[in-house]
C-alpha positions in Angstrom: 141.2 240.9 63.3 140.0 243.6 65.8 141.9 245.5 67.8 140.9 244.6 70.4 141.3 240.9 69.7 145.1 241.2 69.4 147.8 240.6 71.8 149.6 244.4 73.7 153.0 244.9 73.5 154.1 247.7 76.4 157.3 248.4 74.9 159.0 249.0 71.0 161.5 246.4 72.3 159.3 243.8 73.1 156.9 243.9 69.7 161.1 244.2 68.4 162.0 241.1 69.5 158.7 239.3 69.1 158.6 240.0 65.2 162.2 239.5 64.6 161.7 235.5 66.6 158.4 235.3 64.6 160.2 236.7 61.3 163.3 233.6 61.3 160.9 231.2 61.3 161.7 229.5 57.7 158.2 228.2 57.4 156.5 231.6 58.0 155.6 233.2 54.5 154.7 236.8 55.7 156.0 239.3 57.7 154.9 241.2 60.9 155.3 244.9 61.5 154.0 246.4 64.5 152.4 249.7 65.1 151.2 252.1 68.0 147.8 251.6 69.3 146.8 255.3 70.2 143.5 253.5 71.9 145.6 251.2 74.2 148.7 253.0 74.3 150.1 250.0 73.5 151.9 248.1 70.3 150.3 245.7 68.2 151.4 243.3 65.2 150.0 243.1 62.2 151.0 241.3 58.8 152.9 243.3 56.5 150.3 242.8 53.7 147.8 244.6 56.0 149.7 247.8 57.1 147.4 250.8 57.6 147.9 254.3 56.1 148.9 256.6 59.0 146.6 258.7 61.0 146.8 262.5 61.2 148.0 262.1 64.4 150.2 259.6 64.2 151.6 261.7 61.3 151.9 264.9 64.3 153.6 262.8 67.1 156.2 261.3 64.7 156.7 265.1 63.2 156.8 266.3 66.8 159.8 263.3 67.9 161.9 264.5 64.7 161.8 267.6 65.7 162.4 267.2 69.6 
């Protein structure tokens, strides 16, 4: 699924609570993860199974929040 296909999450506490709801569900087999969207500014969901390597700048800002 495209990026641009998939639903926006504005905040790490919404995408939270959405894939922690979607996650109890005893009939769901995989889990979600989310990740930032650097194009949207946003945070998406994707299945575990399908978690992308980093980018190099997604690699800097999470260097530059540690150190901050």
């Amino acid at each position: 699924m495209s990026c641009e296909e998939k639903k926006r999450f504005k905040s790490k506490k919404m995408v939270a609570t959405f894939i922690e709801q979607f996650n109890k569900d005893p009939l769901v087999k995989e889990t979600l993860t989310s990740y930032w969207c650097q194009r949207h500014e946003g945070w998406h969901v994707s299945k575990e199974s399908n978690k992308r390597p980093l980018k190099w700048y997604e690699v800097l800002d999470q260097l530059k929040k540690k150190i901050s």
